[in-house]
Backbone bond lengths (Angstrom), bond angles and torsions (degrees), N, CA, C in turn:
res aa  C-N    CA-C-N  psi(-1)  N-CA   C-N-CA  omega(-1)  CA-C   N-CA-C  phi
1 X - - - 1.460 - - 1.520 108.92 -
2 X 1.146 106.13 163.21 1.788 114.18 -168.21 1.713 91.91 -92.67
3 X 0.996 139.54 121.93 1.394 139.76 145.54 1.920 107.04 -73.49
4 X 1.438 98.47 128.34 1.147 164.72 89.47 1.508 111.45 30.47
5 X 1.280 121.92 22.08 1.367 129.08 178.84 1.710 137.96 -65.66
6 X 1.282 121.90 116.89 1.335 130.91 175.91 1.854 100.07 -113.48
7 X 0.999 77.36 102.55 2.196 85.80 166.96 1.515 105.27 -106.50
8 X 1.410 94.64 126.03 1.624 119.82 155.99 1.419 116.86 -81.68
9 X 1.706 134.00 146.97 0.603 103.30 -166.67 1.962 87.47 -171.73
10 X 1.358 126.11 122.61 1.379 110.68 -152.59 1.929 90.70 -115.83
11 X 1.204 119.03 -7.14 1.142 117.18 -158.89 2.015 113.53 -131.15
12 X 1.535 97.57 -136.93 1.925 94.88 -173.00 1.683 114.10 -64.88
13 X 1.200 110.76 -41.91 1.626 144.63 169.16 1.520 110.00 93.05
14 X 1.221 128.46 39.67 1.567 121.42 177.83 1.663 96.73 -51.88
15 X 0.953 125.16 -88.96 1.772 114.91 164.97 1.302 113.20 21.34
16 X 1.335 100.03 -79.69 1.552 119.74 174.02 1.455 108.18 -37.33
17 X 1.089 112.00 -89.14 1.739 123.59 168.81 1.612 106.35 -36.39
18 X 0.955 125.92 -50.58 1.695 92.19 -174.12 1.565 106.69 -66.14
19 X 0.822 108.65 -43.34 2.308 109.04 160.11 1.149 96.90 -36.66
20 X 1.039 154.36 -69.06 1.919 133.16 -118.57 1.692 80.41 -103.40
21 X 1.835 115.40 -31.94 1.404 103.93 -172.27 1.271 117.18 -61.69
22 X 1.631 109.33 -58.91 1.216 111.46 -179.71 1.826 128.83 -35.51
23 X 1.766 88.46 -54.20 1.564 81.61 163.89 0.944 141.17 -104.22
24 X 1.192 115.43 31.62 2.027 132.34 141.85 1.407 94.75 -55.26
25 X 1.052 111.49 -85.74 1.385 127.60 -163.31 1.293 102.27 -59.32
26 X 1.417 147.57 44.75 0.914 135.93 151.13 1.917 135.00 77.82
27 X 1.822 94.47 -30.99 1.554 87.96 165.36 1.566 130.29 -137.40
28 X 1.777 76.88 70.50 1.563 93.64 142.42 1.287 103.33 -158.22
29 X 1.747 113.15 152.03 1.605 104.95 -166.17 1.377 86.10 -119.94
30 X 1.445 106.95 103.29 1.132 116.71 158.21 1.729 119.32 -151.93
31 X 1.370 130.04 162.24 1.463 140.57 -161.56 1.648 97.59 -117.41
32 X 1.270 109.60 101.43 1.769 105.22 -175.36 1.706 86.54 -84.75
33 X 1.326 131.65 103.34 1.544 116.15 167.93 1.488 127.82 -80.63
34 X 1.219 115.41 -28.10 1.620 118.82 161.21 1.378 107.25 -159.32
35 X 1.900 103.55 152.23 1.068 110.86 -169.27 1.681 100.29 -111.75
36 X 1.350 131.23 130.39 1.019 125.64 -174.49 1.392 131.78 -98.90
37 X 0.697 159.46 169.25 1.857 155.51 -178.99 1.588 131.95 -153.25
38 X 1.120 122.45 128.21 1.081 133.95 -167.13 1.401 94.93 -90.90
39 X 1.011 135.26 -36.26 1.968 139.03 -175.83 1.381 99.51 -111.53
40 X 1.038 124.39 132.71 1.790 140.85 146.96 1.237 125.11 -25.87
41 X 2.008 102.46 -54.47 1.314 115.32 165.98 1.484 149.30 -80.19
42 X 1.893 89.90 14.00 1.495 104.18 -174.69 1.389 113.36 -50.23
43 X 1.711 130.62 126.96 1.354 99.64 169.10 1.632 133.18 -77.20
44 X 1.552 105.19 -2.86 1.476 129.22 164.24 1.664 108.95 -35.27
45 X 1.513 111.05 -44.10 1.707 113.12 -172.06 1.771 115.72 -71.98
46 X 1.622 95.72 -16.62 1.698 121.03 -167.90 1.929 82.91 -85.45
47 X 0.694 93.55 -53.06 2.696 94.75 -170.90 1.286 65.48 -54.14
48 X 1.590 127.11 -93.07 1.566 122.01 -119.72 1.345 107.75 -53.45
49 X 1.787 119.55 -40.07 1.234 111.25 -157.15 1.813 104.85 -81.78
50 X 0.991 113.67 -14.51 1.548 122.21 179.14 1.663 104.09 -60.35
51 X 1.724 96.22 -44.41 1.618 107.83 -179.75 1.424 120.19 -78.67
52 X 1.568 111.98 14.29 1.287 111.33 -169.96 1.602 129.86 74.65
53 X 1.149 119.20 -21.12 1.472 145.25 171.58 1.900 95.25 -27.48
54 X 1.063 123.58 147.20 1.082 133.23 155.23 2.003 104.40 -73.95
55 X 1.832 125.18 148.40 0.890 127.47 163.49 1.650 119.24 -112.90
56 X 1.398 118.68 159.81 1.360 108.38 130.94 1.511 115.53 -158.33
57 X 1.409 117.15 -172.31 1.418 108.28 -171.96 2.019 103.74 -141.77
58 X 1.347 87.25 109.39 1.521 97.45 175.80 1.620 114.46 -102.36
59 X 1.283 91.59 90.98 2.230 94.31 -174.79 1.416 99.23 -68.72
60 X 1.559 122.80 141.55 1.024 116.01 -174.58 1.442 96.40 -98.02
61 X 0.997 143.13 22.72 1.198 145.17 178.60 1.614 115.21 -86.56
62 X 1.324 96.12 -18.92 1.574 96.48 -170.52 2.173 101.98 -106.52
63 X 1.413 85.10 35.72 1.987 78.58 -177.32 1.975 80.59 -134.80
64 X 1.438 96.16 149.16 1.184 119.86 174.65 1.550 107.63 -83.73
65 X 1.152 121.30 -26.45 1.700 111.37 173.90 1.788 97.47 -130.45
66 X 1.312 99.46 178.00 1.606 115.52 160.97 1.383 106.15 -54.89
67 X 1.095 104.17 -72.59 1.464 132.68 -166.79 1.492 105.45 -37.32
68 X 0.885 126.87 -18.36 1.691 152.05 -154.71 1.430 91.41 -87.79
69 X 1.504 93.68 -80.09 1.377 116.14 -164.33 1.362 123.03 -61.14
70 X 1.302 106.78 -25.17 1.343 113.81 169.97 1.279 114.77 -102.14
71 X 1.254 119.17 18.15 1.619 119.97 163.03 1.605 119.62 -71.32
72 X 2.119 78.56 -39.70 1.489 104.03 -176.81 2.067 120.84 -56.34
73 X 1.418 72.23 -56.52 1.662 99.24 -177.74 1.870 94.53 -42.63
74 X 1.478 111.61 -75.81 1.899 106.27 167.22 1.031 122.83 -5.28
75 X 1.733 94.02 -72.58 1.488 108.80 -166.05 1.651 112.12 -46.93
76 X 1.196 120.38 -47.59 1.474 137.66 -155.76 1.455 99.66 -95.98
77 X 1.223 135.82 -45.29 1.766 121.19 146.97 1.883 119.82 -43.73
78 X 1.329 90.02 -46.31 1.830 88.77 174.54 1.881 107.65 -53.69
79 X 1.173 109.87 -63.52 1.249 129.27 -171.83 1.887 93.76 -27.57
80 X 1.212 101.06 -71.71 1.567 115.15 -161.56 1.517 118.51 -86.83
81 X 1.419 105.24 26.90 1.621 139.60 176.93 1.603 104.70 42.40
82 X 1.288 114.76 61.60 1.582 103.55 174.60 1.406 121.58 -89.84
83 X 1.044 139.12 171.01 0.925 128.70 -169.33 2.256 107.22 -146.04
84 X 0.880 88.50 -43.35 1.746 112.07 155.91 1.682 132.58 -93.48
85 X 1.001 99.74 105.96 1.778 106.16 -178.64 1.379 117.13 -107.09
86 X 1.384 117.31 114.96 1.484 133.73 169.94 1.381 114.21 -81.00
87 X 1.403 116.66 129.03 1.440 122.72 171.10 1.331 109.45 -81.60
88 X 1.305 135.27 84.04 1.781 107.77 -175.24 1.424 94.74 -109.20
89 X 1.212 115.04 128.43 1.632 120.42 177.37 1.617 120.66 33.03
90 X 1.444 97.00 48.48 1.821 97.13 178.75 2.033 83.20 -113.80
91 X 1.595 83.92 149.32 1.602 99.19 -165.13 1.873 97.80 -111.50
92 X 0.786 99.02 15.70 1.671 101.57 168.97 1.337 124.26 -63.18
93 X 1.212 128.91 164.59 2.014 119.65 155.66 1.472 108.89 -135.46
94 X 1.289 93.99 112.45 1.491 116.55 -157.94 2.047 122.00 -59.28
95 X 0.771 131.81 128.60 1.658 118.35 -156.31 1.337 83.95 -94.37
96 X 1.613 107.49 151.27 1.342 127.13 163.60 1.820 119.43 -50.27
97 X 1.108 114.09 11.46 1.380 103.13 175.23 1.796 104.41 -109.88
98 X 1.852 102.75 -23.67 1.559 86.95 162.01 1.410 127.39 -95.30
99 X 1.094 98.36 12.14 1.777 103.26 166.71 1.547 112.03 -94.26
100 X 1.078 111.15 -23.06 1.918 99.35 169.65 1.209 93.60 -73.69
101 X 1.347 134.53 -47.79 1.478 146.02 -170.28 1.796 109.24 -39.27
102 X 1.215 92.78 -40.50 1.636 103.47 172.07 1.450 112.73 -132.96
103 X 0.962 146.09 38.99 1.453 154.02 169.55 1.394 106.81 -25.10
104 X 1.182 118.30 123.71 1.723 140.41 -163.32 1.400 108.01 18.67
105 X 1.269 117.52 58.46 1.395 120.58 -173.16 2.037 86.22 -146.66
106 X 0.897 126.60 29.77 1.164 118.32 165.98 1.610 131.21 -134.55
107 X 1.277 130.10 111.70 1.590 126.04 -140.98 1.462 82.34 -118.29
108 X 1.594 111.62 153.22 1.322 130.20 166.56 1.063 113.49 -147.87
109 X 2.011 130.52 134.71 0.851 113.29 -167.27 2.124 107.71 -123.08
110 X 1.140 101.00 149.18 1.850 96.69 -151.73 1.616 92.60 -141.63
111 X 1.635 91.82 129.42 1.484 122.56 -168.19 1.870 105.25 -67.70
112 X 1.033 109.23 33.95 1.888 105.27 158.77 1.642 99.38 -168.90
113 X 1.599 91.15 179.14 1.544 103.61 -167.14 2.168 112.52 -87.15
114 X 1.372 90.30 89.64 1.990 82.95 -166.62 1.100 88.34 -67.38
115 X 1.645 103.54 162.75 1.719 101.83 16.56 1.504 89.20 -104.62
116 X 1.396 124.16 59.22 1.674 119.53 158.23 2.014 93.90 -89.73
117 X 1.501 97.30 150.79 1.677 91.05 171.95 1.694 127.62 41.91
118 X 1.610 97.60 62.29 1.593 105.19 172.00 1.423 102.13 -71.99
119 X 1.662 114.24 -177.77 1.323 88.15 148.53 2.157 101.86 111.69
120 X 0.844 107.70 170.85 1.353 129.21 155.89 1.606 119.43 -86.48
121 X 1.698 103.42 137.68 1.634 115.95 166.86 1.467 83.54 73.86
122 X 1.268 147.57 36.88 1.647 141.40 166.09 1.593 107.66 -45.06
123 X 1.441 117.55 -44.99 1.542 106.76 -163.21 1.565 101.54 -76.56
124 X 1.995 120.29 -34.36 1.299 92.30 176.50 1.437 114.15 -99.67
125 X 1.241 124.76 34.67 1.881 123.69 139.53 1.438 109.10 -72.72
126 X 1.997 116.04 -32.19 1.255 69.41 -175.51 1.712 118.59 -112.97
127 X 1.163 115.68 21.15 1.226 136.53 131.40 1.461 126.84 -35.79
128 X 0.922 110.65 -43.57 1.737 127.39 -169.17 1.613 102.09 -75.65
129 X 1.387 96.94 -64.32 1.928 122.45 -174.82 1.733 101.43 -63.17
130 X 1.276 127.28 2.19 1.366 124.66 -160.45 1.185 142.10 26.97
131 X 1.403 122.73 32.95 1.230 143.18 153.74 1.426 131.67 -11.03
132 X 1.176 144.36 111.72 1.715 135.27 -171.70 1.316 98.99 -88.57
133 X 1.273 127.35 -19.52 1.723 121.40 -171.26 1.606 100.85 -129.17
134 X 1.062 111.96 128.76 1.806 101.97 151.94 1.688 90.04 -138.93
135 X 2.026 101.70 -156.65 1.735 99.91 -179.21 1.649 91.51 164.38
136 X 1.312 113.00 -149.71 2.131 95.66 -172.25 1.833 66.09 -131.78
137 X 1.357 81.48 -164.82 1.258 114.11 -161.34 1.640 106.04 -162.87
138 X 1.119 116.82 110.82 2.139 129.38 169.64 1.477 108.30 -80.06
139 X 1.118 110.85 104.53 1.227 90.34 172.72 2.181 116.14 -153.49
140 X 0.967 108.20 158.05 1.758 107.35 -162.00 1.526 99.00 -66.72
141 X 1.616 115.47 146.26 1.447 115.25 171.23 1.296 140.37 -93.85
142 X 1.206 110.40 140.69 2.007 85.60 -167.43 1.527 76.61 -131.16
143 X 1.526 109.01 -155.70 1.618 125.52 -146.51 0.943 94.78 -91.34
144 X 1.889 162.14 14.19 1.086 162.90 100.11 1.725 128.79 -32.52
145 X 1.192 110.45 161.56 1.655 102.48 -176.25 1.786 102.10 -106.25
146 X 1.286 103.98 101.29 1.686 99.76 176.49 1.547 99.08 89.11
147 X 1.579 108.78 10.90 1.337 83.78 176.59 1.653 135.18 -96.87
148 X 1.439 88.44 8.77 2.043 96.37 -142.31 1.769 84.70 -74.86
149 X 1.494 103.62 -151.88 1.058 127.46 -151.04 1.192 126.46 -106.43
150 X 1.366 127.95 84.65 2.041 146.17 -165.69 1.537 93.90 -22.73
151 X 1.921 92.27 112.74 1.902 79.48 140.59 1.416 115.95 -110.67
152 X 1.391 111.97 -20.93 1.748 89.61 167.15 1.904 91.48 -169.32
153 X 1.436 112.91 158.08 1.302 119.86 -174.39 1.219 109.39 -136.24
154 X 1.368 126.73 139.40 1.231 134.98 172.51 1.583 122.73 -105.34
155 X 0.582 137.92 109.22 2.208 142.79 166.47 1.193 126.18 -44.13
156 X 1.494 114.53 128.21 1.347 96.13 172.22 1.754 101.23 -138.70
157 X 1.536 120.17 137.74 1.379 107.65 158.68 1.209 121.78 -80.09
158 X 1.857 105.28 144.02 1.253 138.85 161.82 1.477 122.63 -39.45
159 X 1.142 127.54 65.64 1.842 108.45 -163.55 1.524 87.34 -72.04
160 X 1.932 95.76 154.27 1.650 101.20 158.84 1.354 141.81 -82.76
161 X 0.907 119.12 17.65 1.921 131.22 142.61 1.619 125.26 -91.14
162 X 1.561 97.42 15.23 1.512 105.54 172.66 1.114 116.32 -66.37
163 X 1.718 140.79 130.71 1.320 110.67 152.63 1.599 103.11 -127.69
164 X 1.004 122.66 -132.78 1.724 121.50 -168.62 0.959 120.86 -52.16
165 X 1.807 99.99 -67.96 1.503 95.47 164.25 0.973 132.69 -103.33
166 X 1.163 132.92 30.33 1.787 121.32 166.31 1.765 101.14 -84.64
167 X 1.632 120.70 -41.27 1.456 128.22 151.25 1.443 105.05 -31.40
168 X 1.081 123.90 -104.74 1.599 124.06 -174.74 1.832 109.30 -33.36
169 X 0.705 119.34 -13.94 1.472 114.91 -175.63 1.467 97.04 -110.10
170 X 1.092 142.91 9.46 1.848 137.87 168.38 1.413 92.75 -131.79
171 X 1.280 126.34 -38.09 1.603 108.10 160.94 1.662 115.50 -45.47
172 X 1.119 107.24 -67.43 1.528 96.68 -175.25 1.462 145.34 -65.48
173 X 1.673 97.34 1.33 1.175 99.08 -173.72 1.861 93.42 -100.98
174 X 1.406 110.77 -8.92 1.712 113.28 158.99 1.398 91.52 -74.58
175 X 0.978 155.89 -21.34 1.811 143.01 -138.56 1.643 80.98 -117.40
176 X 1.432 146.59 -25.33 1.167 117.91 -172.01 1.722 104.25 -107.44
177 X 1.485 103.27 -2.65 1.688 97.43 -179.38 1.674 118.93 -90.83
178 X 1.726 106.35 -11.78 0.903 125.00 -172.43 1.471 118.42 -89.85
179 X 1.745 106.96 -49.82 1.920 101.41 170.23 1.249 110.57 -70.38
180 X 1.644 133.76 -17.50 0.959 116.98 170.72 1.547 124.65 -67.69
181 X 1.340 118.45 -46.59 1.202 138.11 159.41 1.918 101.71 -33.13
182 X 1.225 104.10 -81.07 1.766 105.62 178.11 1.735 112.97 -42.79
183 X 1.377 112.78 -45.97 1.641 93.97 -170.10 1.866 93.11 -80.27
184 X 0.900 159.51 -70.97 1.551 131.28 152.22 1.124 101.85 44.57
185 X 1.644 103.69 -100.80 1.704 134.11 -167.98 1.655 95.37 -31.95
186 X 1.351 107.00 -71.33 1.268 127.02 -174.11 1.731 115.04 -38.73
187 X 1.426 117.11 -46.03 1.387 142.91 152.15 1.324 110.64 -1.12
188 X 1.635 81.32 -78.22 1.999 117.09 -166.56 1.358 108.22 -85.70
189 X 0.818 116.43 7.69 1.628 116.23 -163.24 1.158 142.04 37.64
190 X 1.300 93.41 43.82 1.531 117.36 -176.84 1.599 102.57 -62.03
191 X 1.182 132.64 -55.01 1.757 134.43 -153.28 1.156 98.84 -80.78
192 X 1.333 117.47 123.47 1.257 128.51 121.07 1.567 154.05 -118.87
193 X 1.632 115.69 146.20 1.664 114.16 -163.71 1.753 100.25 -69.32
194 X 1.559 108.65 128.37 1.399 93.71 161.51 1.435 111.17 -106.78
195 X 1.284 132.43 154.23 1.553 137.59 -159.95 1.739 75.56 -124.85
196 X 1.382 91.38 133.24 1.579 120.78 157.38 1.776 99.53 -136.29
197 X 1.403 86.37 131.68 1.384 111.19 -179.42 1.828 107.71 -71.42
198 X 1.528 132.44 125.61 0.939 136.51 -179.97 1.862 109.17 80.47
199 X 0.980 112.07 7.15 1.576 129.61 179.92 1.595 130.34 -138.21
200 X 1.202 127.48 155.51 1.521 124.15 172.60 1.298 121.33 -65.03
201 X 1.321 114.98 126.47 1.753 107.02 174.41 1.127 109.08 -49.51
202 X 1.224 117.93 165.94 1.188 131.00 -169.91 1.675 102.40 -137.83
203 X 1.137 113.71 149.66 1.633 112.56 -165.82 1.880 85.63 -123.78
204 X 1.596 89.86 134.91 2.013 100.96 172.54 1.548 90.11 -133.85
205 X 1.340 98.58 143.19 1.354 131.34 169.30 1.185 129.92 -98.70
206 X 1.509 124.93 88.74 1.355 112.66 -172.16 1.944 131.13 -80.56
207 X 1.653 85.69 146.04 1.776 89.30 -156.95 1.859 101.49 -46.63
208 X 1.134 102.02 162.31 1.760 126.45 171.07 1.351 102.01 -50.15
């Protein structure tokens, strides 16, 4: 099945772009229907609209609560019938009323291996912490930051002439082979959440 895509997106959007690439090119079946924005100046709204993508831009600056703002954000995914929401570099923290709003239907994808380095600036924590391995991690959002539930992680070593950005720049090019890879799964309907009672769901992927 074609998912049904609404991407958030607060920043450059490579994220974004490896999506619209993949499904140019044919493999990934998915419908990005609007890309949304918290800043004006995202250059994320500059890919989508090149890609034809529908835009819009919800500043959260102009809502007196969260709750507000993310009524809005709903509203404007409802509008453009999504049904799947991608986190790609949106810097928000999402209130529990848009997570019932999309209940395990919301993927985010985050530059280290959680739950090491939740959080903001992940590559230089793990730079900082001196780490030999880090890598991103896809995974569904719940009412925690970085906390929800792994669908799949990739590794990467630390070489020692790494510094900020040469890290952030080989992280992401794992960070765009990987959500593409996951919304795929997601595609076919491969994923599913398992709920254990007194424990964390656990997400299984069924083989091809």
């Amino acid at each position: 099945m074609s998912l049904a895509l609404g991407v958030l997106v607060s920043g450059s959007g490579t994220n974004l772009q490896a999506i619209l690439d993949a499904s140019q090119a044919g493999a990934l079946d998915v419908d990005v229907r609007v890309v949304i924005s918290n800043r004006p100046d995202a250059k994320a709204l500059e890919r989508a609209a090149r890609a034809g993508v529908q835009t819009a831009v919800v500043p959260h600056g102009a809502f007196e609560t969260r709750e507000a703002f993310d009524d809005e954000l709903i509203a404007t995914l409802r509008r453009h019938d999504c049904e799947w929401i991608v986190l790609a570099g949106f810097m928000r923290v999402l209130t529990p009323r848009f997570l019932r709003a999309f209940a395990e239907r919301i993927v985010n994808i985050h530059p280290a291996l959680l739950p090491a380095f939740p959080g903001t600036r992940a590559q230089q924590q793990a730079l900082d912490y001196g780490v030999k391995i880090t890598g991103c991690t896809v995974h569904f959002v719940d009412e925690g930051v970085d906390t929800g539930p792994v669908i799949a992680q990739r590794a990467l070593t630390i070489q020692d002439a790494d510094d900020l950005d040469s890290l952030t720049r080989r992280l992401l090019e794992l960070e765009h082979a990987l959500l593409v890879e996951v919304l795929g799964w997601l595609a076919a309907g491969r994923v599913h959440v398992e709920s254990r009672p007194g424990q964390r769901p656990k997400v299984r992927v069924r083989p091809a």
